[in-house]
C-alpha positions as CSV (number, residue, x, y, z in Angstrom):
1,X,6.4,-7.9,4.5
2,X,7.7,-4.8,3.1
3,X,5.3,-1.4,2.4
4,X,6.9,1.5,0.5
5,X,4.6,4.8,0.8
6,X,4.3,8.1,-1.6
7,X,2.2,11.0,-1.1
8,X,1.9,13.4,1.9
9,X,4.3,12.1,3.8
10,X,3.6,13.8,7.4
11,X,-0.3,11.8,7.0
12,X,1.8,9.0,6.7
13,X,3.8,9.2,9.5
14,X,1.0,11.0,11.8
15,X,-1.0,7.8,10.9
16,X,2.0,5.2,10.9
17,X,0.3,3.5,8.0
18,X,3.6,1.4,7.1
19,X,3.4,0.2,10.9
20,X,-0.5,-0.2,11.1
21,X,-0.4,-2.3,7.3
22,X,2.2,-4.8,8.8
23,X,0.2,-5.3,12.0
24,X,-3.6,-5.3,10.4
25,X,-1.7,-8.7,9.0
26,X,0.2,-10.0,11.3
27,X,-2.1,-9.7,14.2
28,X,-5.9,-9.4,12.7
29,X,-5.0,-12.0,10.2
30,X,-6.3,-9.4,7.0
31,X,-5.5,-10.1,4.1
32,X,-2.5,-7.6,2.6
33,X,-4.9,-5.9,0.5
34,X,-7.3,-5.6,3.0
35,X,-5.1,-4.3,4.9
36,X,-3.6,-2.0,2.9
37,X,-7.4,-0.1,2.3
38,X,-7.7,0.1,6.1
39,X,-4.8,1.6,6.7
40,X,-4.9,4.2,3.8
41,X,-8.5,5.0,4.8
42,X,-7.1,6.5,8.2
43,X,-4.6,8.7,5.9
44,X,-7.3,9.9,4.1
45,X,-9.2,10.5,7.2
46,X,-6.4,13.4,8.3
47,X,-6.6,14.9,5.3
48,X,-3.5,12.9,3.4
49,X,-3.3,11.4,0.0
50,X,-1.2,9.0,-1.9
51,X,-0.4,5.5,-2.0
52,X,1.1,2.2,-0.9
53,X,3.1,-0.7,-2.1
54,X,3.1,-3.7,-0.1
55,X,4.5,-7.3,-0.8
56,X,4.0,-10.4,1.4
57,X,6.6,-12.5,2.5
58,X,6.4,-14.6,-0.8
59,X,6.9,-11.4,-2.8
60,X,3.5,-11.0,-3.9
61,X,2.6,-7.3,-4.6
62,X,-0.4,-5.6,-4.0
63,X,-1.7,-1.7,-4.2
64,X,-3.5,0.5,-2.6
65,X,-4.3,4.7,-3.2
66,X,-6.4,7.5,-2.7
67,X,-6.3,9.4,-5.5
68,X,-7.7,8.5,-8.8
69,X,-4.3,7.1,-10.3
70,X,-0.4,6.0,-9.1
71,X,1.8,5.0,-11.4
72,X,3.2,1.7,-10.7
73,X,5.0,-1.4,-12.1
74,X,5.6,-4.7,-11.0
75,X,8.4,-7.5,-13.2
76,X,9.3,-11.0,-12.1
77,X,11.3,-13.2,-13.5
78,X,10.5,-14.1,-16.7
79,X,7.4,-12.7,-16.9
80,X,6.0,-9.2,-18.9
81,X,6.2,-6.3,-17.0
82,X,2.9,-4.9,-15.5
83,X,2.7,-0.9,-15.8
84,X,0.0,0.5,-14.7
85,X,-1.6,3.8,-13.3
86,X,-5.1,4.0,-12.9
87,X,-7.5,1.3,-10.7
């Protein structure tokens, strides 16, 4: 699993949110998205906003925010490139 964060960083950190993503999956079992919303909720809770981008250990991306957009992308192989920035 990797989780890359953006926003305000000290919430991040306060609320170790790249720790707490990794562990809501590895030991609750949650799903990576799932997981992903629990953690960010406790961000928001302390005041913080931005977002997080999390792959599984078969690469598989998904993304989760508090604000009403994040610009994001994802490309593999030969497929098209996803851009995206709003939900």
């Amino acid at each position: 699993m990797a989780v890359s964060a953006t926003g305000t960083g000290e919430m991040f950190i306060r609320s170790v949110a790249a720790y707490d993503i990794a562990a809501l999956v590895k030991y609750r079992g949650l799903a990576p998205q799932k997981a992903a919303d629990e953690a960010l909720e406790k961000v928001r809770a302390i005041g913080g906003r931005g977002g997080v981008i999390v792959l599984d250990r078969s690469g598989n991306a998904v993304f989760s925010f508090t604000t009403e957009g994040m610009y994001r992308g994802l490309a593999r192989g030969a497929e098209k490139p996803e851009i995206l920035m709003h939900r």
